[in-house]
Steps between C-alpha positions, in 0.01 A plus 500: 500500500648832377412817352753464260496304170675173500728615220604766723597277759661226325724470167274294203785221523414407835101551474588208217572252754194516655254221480214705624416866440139641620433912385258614686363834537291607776495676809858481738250384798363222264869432392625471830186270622555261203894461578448482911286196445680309233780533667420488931186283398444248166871489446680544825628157498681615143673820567862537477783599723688812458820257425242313241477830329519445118717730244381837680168425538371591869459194723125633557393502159606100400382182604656168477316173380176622375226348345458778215144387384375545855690812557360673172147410657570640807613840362210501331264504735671766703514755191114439437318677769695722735216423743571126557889536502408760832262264668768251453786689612336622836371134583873373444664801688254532767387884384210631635507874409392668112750752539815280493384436147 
């Protein structure tokens, strides 16, 4: 999640090792939602390390032995409706007040 572009962050030669690339544009609340609860909830058992880091990439944007087809679904219903990626992310994280949103 950043408010800069991804070529502005990384060189095209390393954004070609990627397996996975999701753009997304939307809110940086909605952003942030969608990335705390892949990563701290669906996929917290497939983050990285900072020593697992790969070839510059930030330890908290890649994730290690992934089913892809399941992880593509998953994104998908978080970019959908803003509404239900919330409700989710305030169940999971124990929020109880609008205004944190």
């Amino acid at each position: 999640m950043t408010t800069k572009t991804i070529y502005s962050r990384y060189k095209k030669s390393k954004l070609d090792l990627c397996d996975i690339l999701v753009y997304f544009n939307s809110t940086i609340n909605h952003c942030f939602q969608i990335e705390q609860l892949l990563k701290c909830h669906l996929y917290k058992d497939h983050i990285i390390s900072k020593s697992e880091a790969i070839d510059g990439f930030g330890w908290t944007e890649t994730l290690k032995n992934v089913d892809v087809k399941s992880l593509l679904t998953d994104i998908d219903k978080l970019t959908i409706d803003p509404k239900y990626t919330t409700e989710l992310f305030k169940e999971n994280f124990n929020l109880n007040y609008e205004e944190n949103f």
